[in-house]
C-alpha positions as a Markdown table, in Angstrom:
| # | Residue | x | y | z |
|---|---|---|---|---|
| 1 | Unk | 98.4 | -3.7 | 35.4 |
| 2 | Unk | 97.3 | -1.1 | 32.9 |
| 3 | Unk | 95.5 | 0.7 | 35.2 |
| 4 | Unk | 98.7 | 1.0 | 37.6 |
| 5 | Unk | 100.6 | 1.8 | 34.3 |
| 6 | Unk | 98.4 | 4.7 | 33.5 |
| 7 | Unk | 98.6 | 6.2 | 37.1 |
| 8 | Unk | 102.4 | 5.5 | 36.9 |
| 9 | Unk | 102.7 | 7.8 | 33.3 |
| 10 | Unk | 100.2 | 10.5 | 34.7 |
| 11 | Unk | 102.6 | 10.6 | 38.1 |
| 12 | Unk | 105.4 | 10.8 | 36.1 |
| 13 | Unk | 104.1 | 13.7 | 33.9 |
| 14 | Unk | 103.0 | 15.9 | 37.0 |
| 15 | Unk | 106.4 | 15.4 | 38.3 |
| 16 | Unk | 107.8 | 16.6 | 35.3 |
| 17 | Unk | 105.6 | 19.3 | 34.6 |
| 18 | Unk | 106.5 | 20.1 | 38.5 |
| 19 | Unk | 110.3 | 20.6 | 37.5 |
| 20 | Unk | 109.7 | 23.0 | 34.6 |
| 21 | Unk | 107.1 | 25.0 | 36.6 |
| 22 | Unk | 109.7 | 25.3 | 39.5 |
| 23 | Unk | 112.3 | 26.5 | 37.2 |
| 24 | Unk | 109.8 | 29.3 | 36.6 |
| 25 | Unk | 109.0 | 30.2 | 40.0 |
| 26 | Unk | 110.3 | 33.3 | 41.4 |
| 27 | Unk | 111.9 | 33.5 | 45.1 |
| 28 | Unk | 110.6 | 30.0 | 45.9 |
| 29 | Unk | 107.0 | 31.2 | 46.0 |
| 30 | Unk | 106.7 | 35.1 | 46.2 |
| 31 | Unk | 104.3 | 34.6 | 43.6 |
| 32 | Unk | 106.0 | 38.7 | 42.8 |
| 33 | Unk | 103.0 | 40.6 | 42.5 |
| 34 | Unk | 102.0 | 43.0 | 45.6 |
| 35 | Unk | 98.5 | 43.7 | 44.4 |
| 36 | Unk | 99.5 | 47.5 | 43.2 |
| 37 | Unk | 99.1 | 47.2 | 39.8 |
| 38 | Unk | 96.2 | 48.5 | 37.7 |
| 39 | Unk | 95.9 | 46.0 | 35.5 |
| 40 | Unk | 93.2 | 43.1 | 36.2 |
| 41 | Unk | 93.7 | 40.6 | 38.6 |
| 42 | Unk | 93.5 | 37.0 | 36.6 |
| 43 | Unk | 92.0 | 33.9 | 38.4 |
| 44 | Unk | 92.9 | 30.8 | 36.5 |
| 45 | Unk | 91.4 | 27.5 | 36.7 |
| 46 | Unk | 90.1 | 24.0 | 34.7 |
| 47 | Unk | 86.6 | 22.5 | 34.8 |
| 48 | Unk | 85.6 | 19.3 | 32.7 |
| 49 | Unk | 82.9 | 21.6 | 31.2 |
| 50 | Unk | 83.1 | 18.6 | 28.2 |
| 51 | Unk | 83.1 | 15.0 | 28.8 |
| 52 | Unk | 81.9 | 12.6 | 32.1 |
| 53 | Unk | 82.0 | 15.7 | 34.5 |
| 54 | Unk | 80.3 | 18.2 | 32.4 |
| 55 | Unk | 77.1 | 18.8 | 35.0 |
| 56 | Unk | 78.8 | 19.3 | 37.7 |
| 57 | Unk | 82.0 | 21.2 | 36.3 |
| 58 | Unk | 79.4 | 24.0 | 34.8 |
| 59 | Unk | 77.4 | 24.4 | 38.1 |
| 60 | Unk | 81.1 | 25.4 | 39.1 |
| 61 | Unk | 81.6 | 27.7 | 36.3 |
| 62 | Unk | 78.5 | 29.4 | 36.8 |
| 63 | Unk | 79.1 | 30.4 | 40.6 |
| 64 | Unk | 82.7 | 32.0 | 39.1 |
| 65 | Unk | 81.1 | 33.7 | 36.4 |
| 66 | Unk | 78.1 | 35.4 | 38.9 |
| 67 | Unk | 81.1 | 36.2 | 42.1 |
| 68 | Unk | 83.1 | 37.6 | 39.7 |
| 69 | Unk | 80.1 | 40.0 | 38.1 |
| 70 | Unk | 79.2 | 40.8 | 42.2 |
| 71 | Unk | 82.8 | 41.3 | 42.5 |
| 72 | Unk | 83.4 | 44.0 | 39.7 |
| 73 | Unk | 80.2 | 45.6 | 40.3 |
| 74 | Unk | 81.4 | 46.4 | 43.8 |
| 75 | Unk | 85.1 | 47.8 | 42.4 |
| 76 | Unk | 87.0 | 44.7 | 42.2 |
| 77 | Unk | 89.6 | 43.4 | 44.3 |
| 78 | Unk | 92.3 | 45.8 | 46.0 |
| 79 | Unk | 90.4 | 48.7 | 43.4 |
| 80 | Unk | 91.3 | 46.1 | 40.4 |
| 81 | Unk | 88.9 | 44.3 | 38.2 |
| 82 | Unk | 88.8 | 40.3 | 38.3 |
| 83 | Unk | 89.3 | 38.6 | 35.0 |
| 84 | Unk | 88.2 | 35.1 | 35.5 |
| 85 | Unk | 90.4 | 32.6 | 33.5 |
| 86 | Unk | 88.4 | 28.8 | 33.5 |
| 87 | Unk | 89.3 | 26.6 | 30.8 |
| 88 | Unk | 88.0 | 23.5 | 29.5 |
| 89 | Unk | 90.2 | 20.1 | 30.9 |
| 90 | Unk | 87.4 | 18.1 | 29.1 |
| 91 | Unk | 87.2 | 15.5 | 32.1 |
| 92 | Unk | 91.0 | 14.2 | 31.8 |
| 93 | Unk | 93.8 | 14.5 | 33.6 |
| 94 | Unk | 96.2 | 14.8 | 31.3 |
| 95 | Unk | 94.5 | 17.9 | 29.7 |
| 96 | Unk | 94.2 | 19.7 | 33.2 |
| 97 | Unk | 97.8 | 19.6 | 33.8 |
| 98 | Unk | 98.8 | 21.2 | 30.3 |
| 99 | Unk | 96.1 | 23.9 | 30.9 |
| 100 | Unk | 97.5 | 24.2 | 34.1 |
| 101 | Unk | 100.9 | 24.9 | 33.2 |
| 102 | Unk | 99.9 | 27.3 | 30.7 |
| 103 | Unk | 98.0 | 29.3 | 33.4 |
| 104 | Unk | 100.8 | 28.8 | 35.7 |
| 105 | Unk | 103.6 | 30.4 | 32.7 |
| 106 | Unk | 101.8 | 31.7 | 29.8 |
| 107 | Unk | 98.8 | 33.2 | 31.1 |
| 108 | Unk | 100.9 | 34.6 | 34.5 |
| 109 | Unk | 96.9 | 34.2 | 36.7 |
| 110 | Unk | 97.2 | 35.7 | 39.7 |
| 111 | Unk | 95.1 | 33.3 | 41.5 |
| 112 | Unk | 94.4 | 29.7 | 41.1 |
| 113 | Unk | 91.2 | 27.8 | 41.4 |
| 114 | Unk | 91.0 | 23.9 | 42.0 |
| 115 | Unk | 89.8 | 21.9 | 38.9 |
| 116 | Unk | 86.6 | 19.9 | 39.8 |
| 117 | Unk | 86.9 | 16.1 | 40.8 |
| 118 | Unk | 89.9 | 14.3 | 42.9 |
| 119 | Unk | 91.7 | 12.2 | 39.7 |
| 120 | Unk | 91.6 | 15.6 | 38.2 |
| 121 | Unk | 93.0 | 17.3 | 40.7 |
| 122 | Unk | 95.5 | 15.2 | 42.1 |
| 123 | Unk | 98.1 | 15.2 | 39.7 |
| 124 | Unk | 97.9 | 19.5 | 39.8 |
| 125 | Unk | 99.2 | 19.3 | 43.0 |
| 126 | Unk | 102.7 | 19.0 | 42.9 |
| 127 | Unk | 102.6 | 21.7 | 40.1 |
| 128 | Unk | 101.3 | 24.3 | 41.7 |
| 129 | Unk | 103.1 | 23.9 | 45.0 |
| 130 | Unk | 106.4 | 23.6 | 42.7 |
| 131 | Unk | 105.4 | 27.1 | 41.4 |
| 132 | Unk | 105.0 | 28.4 | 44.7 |
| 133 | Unk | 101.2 | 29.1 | 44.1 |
| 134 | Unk | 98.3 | 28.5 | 46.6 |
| 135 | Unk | 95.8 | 26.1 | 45.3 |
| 136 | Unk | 92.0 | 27.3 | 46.2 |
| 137 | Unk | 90.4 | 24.2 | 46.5 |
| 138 | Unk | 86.7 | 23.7 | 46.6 |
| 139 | Unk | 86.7 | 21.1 | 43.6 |
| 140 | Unk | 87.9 | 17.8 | 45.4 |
| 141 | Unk | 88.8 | 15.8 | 48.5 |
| 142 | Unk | 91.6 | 14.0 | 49.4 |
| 143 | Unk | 93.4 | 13.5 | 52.8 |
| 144 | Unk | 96.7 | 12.9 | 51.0 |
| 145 | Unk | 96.7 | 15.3 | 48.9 |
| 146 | Unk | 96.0 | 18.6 | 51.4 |
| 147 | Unk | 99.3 | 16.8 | 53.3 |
| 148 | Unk | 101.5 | 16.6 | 50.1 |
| 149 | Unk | 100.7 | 20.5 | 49.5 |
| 150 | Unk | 101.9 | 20.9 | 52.8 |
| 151 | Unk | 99.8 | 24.1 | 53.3 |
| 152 | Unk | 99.9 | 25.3 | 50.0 |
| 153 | Unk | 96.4 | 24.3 | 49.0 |
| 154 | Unk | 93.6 | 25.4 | 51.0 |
| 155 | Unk | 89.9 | 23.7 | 51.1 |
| 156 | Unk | 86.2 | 24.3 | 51.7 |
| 157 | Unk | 85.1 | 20.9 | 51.8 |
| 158 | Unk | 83.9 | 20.2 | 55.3 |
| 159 | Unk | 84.3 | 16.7 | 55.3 |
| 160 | Unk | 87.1 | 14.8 | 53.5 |
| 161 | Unk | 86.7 | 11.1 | 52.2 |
| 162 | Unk | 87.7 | 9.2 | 55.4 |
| 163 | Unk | 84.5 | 11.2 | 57.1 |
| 164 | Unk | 82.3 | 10.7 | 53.6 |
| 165 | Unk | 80.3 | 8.3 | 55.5 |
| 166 | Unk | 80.7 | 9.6 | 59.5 |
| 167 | Unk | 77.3 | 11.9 | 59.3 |
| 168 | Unk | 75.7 | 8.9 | 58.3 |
| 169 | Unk | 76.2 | 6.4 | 60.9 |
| 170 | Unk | 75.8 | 9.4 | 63.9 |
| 171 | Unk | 72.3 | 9.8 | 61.9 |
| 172 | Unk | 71.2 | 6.5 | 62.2 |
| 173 | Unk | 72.1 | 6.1 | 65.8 |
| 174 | Unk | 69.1 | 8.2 | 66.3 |
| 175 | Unk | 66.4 | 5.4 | 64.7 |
| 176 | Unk | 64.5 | 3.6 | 67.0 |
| 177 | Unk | 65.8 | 0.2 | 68.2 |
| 178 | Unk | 63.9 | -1.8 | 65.6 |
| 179 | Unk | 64.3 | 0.4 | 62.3 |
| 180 | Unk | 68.0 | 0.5 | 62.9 |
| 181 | Unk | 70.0 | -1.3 | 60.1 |
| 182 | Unk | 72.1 | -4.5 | 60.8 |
| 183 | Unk | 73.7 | -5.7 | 57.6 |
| 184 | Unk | 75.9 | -3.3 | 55.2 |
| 185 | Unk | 76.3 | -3.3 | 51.6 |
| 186 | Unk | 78.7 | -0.9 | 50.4 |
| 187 | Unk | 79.1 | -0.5 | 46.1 |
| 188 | Unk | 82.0 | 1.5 | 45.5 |
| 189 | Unk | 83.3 | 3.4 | 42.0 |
| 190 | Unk | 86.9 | 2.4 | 41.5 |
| 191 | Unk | 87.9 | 6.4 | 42.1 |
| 192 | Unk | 90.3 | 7.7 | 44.6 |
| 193 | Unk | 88.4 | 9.1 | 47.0 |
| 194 | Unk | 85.4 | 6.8 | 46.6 |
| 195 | Unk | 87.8 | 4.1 | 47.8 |
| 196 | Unk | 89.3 | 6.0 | 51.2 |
| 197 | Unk | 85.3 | 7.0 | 51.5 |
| 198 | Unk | 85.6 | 3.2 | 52.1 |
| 199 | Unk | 88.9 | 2.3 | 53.3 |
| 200 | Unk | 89.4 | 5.1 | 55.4 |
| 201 | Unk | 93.2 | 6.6 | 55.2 |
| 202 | Unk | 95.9 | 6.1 | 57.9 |
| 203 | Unk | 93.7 | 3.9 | 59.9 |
| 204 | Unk | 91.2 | 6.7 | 60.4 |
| 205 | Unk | 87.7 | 6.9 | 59.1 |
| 206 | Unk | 85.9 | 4.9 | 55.8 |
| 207 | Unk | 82.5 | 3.3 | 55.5 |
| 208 | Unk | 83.7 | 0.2 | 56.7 |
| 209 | Unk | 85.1 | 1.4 | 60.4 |
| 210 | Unk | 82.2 | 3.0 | 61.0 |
| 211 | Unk | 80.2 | 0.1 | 60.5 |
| 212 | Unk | 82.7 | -2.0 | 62.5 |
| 213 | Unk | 82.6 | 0.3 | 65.3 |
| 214 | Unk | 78.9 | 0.7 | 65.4 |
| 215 | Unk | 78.2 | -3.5 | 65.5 |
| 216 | Unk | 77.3 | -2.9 | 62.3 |
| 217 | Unk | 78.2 | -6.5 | 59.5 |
| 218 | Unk | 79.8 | -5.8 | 56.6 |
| 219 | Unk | 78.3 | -8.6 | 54.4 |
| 220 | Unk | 78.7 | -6.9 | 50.6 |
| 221 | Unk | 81.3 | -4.7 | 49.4 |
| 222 | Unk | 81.8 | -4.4 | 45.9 |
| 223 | Unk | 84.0 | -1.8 | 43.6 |
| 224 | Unk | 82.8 | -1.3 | 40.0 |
| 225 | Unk | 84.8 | 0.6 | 37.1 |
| 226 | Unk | 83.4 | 4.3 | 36.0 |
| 227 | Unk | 82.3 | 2.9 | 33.1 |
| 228 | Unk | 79.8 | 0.5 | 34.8 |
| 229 | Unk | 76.1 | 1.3 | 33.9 |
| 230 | Unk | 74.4 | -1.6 | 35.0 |
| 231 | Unk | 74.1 | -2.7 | 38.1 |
| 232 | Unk | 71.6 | -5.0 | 38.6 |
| 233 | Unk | 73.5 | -8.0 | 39.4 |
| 234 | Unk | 75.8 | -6.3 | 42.1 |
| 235 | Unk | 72.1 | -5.3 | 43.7 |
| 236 | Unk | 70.8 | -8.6 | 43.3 |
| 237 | Unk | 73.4 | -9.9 | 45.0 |
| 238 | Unk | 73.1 | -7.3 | 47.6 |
| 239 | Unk | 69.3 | -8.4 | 48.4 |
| 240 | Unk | 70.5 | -12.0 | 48.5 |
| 241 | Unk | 73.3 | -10.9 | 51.4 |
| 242 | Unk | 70.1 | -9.4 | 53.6 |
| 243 | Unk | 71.7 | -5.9 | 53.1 |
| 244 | Unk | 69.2 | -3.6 | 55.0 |
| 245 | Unk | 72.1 | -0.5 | 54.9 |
| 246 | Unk | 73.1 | 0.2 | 51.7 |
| 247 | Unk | 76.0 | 2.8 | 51.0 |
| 248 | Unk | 76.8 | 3.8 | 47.9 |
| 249 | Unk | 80.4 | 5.8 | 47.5 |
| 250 | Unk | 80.0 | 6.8 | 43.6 |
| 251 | Unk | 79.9 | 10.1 | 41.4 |
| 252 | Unk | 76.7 | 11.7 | 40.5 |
| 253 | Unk | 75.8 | 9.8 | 37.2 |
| 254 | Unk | 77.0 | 6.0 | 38.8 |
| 255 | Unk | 74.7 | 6.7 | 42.0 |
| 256 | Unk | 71.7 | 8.1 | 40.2 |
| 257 | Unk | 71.6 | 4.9 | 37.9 |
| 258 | Unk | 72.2 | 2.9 | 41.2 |
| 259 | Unk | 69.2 | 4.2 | 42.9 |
| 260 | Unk | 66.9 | 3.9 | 40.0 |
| 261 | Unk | 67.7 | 0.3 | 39.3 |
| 262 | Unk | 67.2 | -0.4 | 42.9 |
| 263 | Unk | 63.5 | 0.5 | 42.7 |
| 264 | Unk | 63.1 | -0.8 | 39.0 |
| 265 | Unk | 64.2 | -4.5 | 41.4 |
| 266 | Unk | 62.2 | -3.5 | 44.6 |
| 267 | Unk | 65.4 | -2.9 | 46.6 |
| 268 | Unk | 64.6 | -1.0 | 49.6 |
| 269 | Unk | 66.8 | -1.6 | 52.3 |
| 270 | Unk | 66.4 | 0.5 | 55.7 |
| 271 | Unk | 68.8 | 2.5 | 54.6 |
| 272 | Unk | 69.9 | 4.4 | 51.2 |
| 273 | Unk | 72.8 | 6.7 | 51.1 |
| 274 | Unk | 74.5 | 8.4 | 48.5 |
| 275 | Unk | 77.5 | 9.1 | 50.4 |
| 276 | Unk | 80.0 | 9.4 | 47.9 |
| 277 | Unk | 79.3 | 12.5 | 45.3 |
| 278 | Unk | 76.4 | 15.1 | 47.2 |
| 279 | Unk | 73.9 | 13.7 | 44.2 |
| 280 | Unk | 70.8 | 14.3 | 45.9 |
| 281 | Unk | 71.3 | 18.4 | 45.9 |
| 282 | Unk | 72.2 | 18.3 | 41.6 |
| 283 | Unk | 69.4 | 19.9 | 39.7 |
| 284 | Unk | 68.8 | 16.3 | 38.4 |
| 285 | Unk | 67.7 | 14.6 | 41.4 |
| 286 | Unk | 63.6 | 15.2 | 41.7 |
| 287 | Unk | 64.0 | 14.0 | 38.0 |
| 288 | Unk | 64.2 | 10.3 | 39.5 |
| 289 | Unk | 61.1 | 10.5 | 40.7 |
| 290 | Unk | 59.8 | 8.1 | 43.0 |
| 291 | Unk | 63.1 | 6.0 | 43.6 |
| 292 | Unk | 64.2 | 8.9 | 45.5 |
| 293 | Unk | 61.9 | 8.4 | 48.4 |
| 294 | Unk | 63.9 | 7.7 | 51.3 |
| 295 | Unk | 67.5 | 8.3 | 50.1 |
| 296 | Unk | 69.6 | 9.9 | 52.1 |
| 297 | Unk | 72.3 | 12.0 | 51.2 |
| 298 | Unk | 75.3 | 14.0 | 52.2 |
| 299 | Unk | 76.0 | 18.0 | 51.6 |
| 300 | Unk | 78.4 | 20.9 | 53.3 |
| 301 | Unk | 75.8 | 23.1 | 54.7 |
| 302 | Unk | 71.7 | 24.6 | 54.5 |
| 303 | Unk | 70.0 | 27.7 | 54.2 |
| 304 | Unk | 68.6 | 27.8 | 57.4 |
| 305 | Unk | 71.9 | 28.4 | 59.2 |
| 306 | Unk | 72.6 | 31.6 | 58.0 |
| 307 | Unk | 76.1 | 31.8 | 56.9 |
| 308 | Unk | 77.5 | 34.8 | 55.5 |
| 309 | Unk | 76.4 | 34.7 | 51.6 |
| 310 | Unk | 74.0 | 32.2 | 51.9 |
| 311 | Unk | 71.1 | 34.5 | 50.6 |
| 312 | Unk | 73.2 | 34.9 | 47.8 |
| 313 | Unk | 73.8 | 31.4 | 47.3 |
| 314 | Unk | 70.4 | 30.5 | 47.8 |
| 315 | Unk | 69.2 | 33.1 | 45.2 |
| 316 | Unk | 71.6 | 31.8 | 42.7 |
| 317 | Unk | 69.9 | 28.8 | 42.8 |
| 318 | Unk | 66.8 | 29.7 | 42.7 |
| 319 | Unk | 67.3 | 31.7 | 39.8 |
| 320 | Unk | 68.8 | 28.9 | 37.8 |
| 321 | Unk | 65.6 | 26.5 | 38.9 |
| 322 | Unk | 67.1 | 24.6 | 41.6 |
| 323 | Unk | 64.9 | 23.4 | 44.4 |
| 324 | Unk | 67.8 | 22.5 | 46.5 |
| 325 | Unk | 71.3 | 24.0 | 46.9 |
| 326 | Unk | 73.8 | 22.1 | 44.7 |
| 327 | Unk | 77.0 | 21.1 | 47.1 |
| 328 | Unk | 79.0 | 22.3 | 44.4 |
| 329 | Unk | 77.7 | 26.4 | 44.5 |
| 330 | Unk | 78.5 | 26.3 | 48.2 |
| 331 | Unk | 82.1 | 24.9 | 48.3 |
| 332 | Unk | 82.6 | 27.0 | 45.2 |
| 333 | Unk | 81.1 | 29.9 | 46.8 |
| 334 | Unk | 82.9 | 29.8 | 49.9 |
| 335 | Unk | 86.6 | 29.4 | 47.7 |
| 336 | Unk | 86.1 | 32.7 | 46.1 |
| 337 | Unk | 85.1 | 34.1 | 49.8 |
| 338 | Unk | 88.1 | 33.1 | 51.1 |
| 339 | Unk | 90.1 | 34.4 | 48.2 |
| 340 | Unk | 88.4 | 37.4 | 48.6 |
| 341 | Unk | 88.6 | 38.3 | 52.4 |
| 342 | Unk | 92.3 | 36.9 | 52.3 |
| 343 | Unk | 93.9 | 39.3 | 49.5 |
| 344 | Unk | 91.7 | 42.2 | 50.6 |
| 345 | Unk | 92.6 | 41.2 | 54.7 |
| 346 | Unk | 96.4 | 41.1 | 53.5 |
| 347 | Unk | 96.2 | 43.9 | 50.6 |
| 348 | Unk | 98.2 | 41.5 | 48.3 |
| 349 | Unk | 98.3 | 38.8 | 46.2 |
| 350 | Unk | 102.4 | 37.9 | 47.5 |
| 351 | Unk | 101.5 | 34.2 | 47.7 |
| 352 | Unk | 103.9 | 33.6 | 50.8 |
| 353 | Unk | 102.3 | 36.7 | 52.3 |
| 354 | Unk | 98.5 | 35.5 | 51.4 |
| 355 | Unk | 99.3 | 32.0 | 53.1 |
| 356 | Unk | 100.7 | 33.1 | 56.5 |
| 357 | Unk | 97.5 | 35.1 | 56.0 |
| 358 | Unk | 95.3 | 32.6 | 55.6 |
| 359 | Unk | 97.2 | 30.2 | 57.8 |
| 360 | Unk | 96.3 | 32.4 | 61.1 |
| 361 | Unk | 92.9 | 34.1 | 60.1 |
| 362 | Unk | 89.3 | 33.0 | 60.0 |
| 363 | Unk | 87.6 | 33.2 | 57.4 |
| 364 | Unk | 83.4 | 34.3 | 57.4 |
| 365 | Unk | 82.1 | 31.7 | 54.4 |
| 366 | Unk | 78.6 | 30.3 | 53.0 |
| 367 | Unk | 79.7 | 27.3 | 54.8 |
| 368 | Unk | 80.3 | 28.9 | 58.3 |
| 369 | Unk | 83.2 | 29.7 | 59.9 |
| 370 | Unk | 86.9 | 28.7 | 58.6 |
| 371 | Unk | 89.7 | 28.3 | 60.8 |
| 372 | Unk | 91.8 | 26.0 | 58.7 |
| 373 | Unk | 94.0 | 23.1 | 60.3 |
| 374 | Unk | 97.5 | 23.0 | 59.4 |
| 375 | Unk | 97.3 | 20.7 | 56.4 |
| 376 | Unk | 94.8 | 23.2 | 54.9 |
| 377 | Unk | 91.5 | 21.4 | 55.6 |
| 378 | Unk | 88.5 | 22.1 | 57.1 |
| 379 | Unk | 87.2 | 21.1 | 60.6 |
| 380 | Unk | 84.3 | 18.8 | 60.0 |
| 381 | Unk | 81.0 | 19.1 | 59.8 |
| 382 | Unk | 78.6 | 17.9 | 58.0 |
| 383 | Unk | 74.8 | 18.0 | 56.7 |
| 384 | Unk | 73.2 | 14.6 | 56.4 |
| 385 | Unk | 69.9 | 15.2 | 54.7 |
| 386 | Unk | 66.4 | 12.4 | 53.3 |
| 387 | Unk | 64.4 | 12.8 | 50.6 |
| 388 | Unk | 60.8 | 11.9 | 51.7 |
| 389 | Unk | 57.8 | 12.3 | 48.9 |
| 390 | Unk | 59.9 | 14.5 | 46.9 |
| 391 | Unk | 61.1 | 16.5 | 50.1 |
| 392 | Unk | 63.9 | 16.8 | 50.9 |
| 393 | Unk | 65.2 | 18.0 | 54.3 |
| 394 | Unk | 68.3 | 18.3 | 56.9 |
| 395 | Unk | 67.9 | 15.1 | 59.5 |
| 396 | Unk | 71.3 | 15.6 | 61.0 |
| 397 | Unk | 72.4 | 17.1 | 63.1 |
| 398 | Unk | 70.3 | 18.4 | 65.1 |
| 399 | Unk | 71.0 | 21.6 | 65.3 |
| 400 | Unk | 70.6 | 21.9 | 61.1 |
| 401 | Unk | 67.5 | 19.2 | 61.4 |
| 402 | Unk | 63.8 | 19.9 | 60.0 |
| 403 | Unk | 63.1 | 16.8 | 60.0 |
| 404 | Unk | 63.8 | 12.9 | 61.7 |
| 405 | Unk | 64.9 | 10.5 | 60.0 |
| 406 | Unk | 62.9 | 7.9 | 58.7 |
| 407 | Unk | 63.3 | 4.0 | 58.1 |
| 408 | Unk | 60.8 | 2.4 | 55.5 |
């Protein structure tokens, strides 16, 4: 009941946030300015650079920070300088919508950015469509959401949650008869798109239709709050069920612990995955050592394909020590791409006139080609990758793989 209680007040406060920020909004959208002023163009934004999603909200800020360097160095946009504008929502909702309706009124930004994580997110949504803003979204997922916006937020996620898990079983289908898993286990964080990861949304999708679908039993399925840090019992009781597939929909810091404990116990099941929050490409992840061998994990795209910026990306990286590409620089990445090649492609920053733009263009991204559907998501695609002996590599699809996919 509390819980329902909070996401009731937190509703409740977007709405009414939504009213005032309407009220503000010129001509039901223009978003007024045609890109021929001198002054700096301002792109706004929130990160939870303090609190639960402080790792992954600064890999985030870091991208900005180097694009919008690159940016000025090569004149700006439309001959103006970017000012980026990221402030800190310290991991709560309630903070991101305040910040975000003093970017959207006091600070005037030209351009908004999409804070990092769904529960964040969510509740900006009916804000910024309310001001007539687009939203450039490469800090969450959510099926529901992109529909609400009703074109008015635009993605770079490949996958959303009902398809967290769809890489995954197409992988497997690729094992040899007798490694392929029989019995799935599924441990889910009690998050919003964690849960459609699982569910599925609209009768589409989710962990557990796959499975159905493939002949696959579902004979665990557990959801744990965000505060959970030990999760040995749930494991345990995992082993006991025969689980030989274990899926594991969580956010980076709930699926690292996860996978340790699991080799602390001995736990190796056929199959690992990671599935919910792209873990195993966070600067972290050689840090768990040897209770990484074997997991697989999930990610938007890899070097070897090429994409437009993807040298750039992949020197970023580098530069800042990372072995492997987080998920995070590439959707990030590929958001200020889009914002790019979208007000220079339409020589404005008119936010009706930017999303008919975007709306019937294609856009040349990090993560490969963009043509977006009508809701403003991606098509999918996907990169399902292993980590074998500290490797780790692309198994699926073919077309990306280095490597096969292995079964211990």
């Amino acid at each position: 009941m509390a819980r329902t209680a909070r996401k009731l007040s937190l509703a409740g406060a977007a709405v009414t946030l939504a009213v005032t920020l309407a009220a503000c909004a010129s001509g039901g959208g223009g978003g007024g300015a045609s890109g021929s002023g001198s002054g700096p163009i301002k792109i706004g934004g929130t990160l939870g650079l303090t609190g639960i999603l402080s790792a992954s909200s600064q890999e985030y800020q870091a991208v900005y920070q180097d694009w919008a360097k690159q940016v000025n160095a090569s004149g700006g946009l439309l001959g103006r300088k970017v000012v980026m504008d990221i402030k800190n929502d310290n991991s709560t909702p309630s903070t991101a919508q305040s910040e975000y309706q003093t970017l959207l009124t006091s600070d005037n930004v030209d351009l908004l950015l999409a804070p990092y994580a769904t529960f964040i997110g969510a509740p900006i949504v009916p804000m910024v469509k309310s001001a007539g803003k687009i939203l450039f979204n490469g800090g969450f997922v959510g099926k529901q959401y992109f529909q609400q916006a009703d074109g008015w937020m635009v993605g770079t996620y490949t996958y959303q949650e009902p398809d967290y898990t769809r890489g995954l079983f197409e992988a497997i289908k690729g094992l040899p008869p007798s490694q392929r898993p029989t019995k799935v286990g599924i441990l889910t964080n009690d998050n919003p798109f964690t849960l459609v990861a699982r569910d599925g949304y609209q009768g589409q999708g989710g962990a557990i239709r796959y499975a159905n679908q493939d002949g696959l039993k579902v004979v665990f399925s557990q959801t744990y709050s965000a505060t959970t840090t030990d999760f040995t019992a749930a494991l345990q009781r995992a082993q006991a069920q025969g689980v030989d597939m274990l899926v594991i929909l969580g956010l980076p810091n709930d699926e690292d612990a996860i996978v340790k404990q699991a080799h602390v116990l001995g736990f190796t099941p056929k199959v690992m995955c990671t599935c919910g929050s792209q873990a195993t490409t966070l600067p972290n992840w050689p840090q768990l050592g040897a209770a990484t061998n074997g997991v697989i994990g999930t990610t938007v795209a890899w070097p070897n394909q090429h994409n437009p910026g993807m040298q750039t990306v992949v020197n970023f990286a580098k530069a800042r020590g990372e072995s492997v590409v987080p998920t995070y620089d590439f959707v990030a990445y590929a958001s200020l791409q889009v914002i790019q090649q979208a007000v220079e492609g339409a020589k404005t920053l008119n936010q009706q006139k930017l999303r008919a733009y975007i709306h019937s263009h294609t856009f040349k991204t990090v993560i490969g080609d963009i043509r977006y559907n009508a809701d403003g998501t991606t098509p999918f695609s996907e990169v399902i990758t292993q980590t074998v002996n500290g490797r780790q590599q692309p198994v699926w699809p073919g077309s990306v793989a280095t490597a096969k996919l292995t079964a211990p």
